[in-house]
TORPA-211748 format. One line per 10 residues: number of its first residue (from 1); for each residue z, x, y negated of N, C-alpha, C, O. Coordinates in nm, 4 decimals, always signed. Layout:
<recs>
NUM	Z/X/Y/Z/X/Y/Z/X/Y/Z/X/Y ~ ...
</recs>
This chain:
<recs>
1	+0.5562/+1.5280/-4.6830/+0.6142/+1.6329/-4.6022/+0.5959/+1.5963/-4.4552/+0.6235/+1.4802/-4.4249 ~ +0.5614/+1.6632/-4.3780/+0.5303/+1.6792/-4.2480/+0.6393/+1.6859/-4.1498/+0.7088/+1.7870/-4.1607 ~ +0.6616/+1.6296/-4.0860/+0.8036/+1.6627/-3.9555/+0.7522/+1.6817/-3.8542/+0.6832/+1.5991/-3.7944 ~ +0.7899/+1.8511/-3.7995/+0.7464/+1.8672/-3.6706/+0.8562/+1.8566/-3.5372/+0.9723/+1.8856/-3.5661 ~ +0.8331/+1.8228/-3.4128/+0.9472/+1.7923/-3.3674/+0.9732/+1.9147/-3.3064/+0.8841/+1.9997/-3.3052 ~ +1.1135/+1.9434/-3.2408/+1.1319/+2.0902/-3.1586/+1.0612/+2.0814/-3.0152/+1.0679/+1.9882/-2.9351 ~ +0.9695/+2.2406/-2.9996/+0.8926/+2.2332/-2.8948/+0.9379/+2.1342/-2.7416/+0.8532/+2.0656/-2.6843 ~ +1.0733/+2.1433/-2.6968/+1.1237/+2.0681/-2.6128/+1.1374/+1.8938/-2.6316/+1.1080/+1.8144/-2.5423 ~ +1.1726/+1.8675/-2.7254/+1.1381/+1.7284/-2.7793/+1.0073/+1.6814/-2.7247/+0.9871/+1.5974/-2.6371 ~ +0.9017/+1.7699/-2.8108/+0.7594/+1.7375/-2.7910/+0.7210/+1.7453/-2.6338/+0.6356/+1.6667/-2.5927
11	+0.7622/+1.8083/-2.5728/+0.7444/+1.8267/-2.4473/+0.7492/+1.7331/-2.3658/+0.6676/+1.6936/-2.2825 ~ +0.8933/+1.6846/-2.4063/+0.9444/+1.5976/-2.3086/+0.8332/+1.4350/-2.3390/+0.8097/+1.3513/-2.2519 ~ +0.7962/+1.4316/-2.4445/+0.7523/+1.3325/-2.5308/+0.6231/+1.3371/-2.4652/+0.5744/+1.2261/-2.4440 ~ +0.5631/+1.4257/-2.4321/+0.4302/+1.3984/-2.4089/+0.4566/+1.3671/-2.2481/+0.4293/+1.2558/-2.2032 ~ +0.4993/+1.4488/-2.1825/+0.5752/+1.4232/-2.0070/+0.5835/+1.2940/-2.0070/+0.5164/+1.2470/-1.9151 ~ +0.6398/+1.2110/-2.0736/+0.6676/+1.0719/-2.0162/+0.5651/+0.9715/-2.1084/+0.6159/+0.8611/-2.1280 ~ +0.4306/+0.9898/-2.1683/+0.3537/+0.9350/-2.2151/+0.3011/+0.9563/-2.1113/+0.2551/+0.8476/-2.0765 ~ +0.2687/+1.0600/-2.0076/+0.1578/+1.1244/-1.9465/+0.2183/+1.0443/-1.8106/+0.1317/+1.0048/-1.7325 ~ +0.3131/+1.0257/-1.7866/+0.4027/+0.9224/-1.6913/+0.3333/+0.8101/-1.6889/+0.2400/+0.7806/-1.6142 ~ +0.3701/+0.7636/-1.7525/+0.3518/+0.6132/-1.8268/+0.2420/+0.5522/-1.8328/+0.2305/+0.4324/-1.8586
21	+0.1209/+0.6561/-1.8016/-0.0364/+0.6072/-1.8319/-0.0594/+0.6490/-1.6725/-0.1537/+0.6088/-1.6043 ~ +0.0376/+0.7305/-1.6310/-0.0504/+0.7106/-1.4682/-0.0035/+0.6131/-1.4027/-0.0661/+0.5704/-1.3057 ~ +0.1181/+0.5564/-1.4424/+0.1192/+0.4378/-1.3442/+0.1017/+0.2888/-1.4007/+0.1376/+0.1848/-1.3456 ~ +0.0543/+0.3004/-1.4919/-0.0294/+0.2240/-1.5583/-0.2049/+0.2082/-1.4670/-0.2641/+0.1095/-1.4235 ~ -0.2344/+0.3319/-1.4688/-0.3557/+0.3694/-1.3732/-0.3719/+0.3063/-1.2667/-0.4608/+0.2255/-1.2396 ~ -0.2374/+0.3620/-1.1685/-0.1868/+0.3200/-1.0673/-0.2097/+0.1401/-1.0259/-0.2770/+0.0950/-0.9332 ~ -0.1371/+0.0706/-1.1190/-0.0949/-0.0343/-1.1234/-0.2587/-0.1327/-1.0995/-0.3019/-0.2168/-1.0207 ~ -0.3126/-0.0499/-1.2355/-0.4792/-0.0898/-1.2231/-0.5913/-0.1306/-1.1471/-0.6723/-0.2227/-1.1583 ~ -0.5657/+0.0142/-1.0219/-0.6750/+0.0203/-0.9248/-0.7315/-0.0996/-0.8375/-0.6376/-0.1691/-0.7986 ~ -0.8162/-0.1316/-0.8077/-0.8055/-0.2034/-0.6975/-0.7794/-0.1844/-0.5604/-0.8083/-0.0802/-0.5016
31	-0.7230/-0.2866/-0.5051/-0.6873/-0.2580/-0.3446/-0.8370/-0.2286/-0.3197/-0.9217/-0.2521/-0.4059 ~ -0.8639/-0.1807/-0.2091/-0.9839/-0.1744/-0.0762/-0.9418/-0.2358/+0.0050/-0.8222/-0.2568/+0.0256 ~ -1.0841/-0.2976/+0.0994/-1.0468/-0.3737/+0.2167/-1.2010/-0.3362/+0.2809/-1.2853/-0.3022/+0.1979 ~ -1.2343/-0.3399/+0.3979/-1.3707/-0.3096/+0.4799/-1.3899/-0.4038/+0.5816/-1.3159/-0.4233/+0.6781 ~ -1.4911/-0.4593/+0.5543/-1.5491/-0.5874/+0.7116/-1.6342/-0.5180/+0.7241/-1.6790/-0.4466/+0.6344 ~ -1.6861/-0.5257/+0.8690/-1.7375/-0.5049/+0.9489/-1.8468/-0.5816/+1.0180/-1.8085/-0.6041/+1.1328 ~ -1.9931/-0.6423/+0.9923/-2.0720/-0.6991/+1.0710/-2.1256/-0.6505/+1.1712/-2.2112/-0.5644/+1.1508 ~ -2.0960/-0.6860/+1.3011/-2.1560/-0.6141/+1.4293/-2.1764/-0.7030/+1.5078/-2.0940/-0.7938/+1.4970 ~ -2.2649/-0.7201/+1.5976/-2.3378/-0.8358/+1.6804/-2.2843/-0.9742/+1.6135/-2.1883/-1.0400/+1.6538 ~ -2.3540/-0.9986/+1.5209/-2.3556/-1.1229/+1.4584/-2.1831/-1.1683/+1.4570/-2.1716/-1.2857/+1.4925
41	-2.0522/-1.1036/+1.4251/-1.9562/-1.1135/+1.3841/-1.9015/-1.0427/+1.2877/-1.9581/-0.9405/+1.2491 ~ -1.7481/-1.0967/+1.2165/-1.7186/-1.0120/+1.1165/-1.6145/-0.9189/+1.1959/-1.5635/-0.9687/+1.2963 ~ -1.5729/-0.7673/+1.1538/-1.4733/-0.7377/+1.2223/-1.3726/-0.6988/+1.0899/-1.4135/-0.6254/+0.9999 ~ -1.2773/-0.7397/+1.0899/-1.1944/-0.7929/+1.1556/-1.2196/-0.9899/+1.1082/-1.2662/-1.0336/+1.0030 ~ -1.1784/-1.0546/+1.2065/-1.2238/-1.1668/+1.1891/-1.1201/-1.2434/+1.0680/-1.1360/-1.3443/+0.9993 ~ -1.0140/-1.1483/+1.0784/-0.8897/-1.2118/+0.9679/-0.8740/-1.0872/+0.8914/-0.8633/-0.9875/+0.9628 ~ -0.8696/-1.0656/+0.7533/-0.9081/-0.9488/+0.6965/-0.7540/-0.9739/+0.5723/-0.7632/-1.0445/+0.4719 ~ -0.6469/-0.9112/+0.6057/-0.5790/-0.9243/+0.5220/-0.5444/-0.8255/+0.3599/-0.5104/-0.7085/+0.3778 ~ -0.5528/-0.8680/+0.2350/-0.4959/-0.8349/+0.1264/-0.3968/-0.9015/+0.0405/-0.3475/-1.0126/+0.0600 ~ -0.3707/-0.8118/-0.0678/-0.2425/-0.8038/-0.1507/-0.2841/-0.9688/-0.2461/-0.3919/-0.9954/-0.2991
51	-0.1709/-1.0474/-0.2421/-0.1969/-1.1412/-0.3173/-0.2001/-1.0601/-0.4822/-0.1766/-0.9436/-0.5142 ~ -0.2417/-1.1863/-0.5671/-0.2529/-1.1682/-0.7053/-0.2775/-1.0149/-0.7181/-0.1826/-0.9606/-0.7747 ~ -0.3813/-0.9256/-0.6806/-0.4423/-0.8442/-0.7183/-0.5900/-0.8279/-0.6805/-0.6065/-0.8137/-0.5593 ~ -0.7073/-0.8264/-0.7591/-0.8344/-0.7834/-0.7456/-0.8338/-0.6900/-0.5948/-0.7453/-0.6196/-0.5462 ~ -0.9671/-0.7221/-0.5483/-0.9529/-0.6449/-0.3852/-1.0998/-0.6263/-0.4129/-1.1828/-0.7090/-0.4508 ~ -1.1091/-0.5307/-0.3922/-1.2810/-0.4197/-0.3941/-1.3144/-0.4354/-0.2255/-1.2656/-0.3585/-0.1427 ~ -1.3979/-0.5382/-0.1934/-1.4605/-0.5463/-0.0695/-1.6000/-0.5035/-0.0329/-1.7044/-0.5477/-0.0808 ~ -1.5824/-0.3859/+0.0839/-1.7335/-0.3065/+0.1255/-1.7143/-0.3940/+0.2460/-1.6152/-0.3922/+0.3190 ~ -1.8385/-0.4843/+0.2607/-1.9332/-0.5530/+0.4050/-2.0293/-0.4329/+0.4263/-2.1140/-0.3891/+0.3484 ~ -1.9951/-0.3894/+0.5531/-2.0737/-0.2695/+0.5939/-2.1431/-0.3792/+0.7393/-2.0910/-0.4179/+0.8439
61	-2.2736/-0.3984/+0.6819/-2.3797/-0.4594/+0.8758/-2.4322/-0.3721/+0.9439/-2.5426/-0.3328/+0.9064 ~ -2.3820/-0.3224/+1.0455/-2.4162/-0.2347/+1.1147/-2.5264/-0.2930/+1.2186/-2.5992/-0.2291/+1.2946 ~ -2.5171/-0.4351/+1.1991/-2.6324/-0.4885/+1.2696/-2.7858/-0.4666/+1.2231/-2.7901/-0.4390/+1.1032 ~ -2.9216/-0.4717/+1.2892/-3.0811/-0.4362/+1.2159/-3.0978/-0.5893/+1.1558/-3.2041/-0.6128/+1.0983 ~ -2.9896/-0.7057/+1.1663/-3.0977/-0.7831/+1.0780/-2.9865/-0.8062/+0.9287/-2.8675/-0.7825/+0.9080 ~ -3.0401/-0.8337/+0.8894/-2.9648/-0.8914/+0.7482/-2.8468/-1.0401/+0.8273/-2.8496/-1.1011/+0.9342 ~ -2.7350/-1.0460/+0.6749/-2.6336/-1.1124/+0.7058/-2.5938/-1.1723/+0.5865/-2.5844/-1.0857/+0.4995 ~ -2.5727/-1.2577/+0.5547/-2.4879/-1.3585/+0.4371/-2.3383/-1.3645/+0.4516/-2.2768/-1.4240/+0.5401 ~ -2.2767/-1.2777/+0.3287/-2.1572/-1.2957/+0.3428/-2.1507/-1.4164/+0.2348/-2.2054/-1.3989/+0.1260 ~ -2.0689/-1.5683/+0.2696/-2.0765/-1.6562/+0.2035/-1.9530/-1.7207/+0.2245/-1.9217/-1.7355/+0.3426
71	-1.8556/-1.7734/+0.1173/-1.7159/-1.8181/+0.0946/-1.7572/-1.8994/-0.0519/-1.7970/-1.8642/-0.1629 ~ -1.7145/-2.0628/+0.0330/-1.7123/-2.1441/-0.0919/-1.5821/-2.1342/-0.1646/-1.5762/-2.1854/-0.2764 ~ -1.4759/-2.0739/-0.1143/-1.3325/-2.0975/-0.1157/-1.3251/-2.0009/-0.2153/-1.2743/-2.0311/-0.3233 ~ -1.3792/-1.8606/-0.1897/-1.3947/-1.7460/-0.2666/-1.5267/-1.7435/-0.4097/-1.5413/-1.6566/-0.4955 ~ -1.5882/-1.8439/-0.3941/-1.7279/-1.8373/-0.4755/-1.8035/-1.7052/-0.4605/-1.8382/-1.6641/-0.5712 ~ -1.8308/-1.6461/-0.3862/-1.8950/-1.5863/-0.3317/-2.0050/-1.5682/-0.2108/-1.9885/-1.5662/-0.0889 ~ -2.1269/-1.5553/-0.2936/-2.2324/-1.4902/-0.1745/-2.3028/-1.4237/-0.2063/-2.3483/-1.3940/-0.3168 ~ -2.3262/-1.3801/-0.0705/-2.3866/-1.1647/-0.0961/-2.5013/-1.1404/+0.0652/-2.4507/-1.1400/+0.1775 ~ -2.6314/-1.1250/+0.0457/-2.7224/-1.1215/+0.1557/-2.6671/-0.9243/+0.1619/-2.6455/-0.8541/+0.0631 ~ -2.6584/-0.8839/+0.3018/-2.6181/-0.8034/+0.3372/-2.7532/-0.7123/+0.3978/-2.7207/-0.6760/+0.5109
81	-2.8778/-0.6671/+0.3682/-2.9243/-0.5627/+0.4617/-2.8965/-0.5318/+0.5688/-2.7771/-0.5017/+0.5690 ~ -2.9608/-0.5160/+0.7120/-2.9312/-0.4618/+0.8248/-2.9065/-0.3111/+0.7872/-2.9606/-0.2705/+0.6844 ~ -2.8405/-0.2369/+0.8508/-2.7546/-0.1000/+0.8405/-2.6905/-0.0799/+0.6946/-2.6187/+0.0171/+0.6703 ~ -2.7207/-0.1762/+0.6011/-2.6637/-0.1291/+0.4475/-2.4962/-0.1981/+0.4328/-2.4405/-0.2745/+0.5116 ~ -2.4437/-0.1408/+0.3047/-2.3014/-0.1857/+0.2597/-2.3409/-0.2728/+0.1657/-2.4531/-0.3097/+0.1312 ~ -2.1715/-0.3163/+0.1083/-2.2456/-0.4321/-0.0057/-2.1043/-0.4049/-0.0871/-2.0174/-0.4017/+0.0000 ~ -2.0731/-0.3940/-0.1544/-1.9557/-0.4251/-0.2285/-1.9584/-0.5798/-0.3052/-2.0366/-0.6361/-0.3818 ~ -1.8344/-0.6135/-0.2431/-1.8306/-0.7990/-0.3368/-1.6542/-0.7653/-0.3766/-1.5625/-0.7177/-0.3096 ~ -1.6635/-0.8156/-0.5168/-1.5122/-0.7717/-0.5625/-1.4464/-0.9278/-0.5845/-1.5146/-1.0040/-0.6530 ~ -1.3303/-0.9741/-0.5354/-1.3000/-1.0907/-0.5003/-1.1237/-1.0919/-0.5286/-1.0427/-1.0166/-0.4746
91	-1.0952/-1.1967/-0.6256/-0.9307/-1.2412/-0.6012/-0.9306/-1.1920/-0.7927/-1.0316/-1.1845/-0.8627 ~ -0.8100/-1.1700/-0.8302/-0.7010/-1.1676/-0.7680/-0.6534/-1.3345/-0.7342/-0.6135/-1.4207/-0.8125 ~ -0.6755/-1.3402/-0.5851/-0.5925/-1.4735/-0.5273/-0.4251/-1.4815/-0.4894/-0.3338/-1.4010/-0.4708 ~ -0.4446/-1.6398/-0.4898/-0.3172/-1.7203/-0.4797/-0.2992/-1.6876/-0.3718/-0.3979/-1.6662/-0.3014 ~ -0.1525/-1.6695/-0.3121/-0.1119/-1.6633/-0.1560/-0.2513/-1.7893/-0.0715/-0.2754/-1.8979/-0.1242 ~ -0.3155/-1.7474/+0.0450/-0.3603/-1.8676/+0.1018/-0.4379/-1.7823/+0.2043/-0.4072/-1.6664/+0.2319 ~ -0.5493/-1.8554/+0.2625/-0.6122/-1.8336/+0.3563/-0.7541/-1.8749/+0.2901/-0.7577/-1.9766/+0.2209 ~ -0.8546/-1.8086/+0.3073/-1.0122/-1.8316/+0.2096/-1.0849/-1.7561/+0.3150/-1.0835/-1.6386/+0.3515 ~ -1.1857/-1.9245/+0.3727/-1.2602/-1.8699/+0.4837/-1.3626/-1.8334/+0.4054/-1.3595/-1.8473/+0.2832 ~ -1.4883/-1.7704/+0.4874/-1.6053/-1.7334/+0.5348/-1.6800/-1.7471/+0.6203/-1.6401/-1.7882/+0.7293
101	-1.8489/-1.7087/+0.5921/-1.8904/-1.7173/+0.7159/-2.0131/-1.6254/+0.7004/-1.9954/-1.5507/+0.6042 ~ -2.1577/-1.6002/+0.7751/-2.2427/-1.5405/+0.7646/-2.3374/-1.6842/+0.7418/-2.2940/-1.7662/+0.8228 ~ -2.4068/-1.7213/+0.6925/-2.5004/-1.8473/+0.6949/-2.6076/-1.7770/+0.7910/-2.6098/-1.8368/+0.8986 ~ -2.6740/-1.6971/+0.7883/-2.7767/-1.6438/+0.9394/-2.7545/-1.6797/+1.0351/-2.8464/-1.7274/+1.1017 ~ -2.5951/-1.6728/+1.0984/-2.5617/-1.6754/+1.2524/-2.4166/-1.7573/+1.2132/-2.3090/-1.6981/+1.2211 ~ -2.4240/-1.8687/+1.1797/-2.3038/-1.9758/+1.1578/-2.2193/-1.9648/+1.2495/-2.1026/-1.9888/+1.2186 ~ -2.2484/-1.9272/+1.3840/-2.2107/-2.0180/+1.4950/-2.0865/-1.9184/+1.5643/-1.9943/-1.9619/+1.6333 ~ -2.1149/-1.7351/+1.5177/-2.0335/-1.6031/+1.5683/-2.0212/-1.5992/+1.4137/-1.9013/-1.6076/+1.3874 ~ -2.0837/-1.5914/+1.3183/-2.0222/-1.4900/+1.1694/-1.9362/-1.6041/+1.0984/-1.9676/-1.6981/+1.0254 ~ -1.7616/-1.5371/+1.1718/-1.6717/-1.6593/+1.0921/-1.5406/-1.5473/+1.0443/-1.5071/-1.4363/+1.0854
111	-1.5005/-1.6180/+0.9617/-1.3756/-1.5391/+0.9341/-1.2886/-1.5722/+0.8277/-1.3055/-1.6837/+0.7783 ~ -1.1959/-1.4978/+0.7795/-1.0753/-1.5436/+0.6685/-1.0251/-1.4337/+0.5822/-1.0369/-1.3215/+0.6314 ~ -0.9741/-1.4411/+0.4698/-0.9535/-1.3850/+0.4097/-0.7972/-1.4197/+0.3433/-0.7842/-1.5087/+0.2593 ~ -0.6965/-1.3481/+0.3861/-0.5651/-1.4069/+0.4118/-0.4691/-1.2876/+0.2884/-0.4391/-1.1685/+0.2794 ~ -0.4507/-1.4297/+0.2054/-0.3796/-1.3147/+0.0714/-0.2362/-1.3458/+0.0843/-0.1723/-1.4474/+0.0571 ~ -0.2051/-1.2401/+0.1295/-0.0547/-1.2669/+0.1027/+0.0390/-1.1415/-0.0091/+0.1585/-1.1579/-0.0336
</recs>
């Protein structure tokens, strides 16, 4: 035998499943964060995100030559195209500070990556 529930029951039943999976969704996403390479620097030179969550990072070089985004701290490296983006997806990190640098231009491409 089959039990159907009363239309309002069901209603409400599906309302808070349909709840429940968006902030589930929610919870999911990754942060964004955007650097900036322009005359052989990063902008912003201290680039802050959400500790203990995955962070979706676009390096946009607006500079014509190519750029190395490179973090031993982060295990990450990514050769950047002059005028192109790059997406590098990085963390979820421990509260701290995780430098960088450009290996092309050591000397201006410096920076940090500060999870708090």
């Amino acid at each position: 035998m089959t039990r159907f529930l009363p239309s309002s029951r069901l209603i409400k039943a599906s309302a808070g499943a349909i709840v429940l999976g968006l902030a589930q969704l929610a919870v999911a996403a990754d942060a964004e964060a955007l650097l900036v390479i322009k005359d052989h620097r990063f902008e912003p030179a201290e680039l802050k995100v959400p500790a203990g969550q995955r962070v979706k990072l676009t390096v946009h070089n607006q500079d014509p030559t190519p750029e190395e985004f490179e973090s031993h701290k982060l295990n990450r490296e990514k050769v950047i195209p002059g005028g192109a983006k790059a997406v590098i997806f990085i963390g979820p990190l421990k509260p701290g500070k995780y430098e960088f640098y450009g290996e092309y231009n050591e000397a201006t491409a410096k920076g940090a990556v500060v999870a708090e």
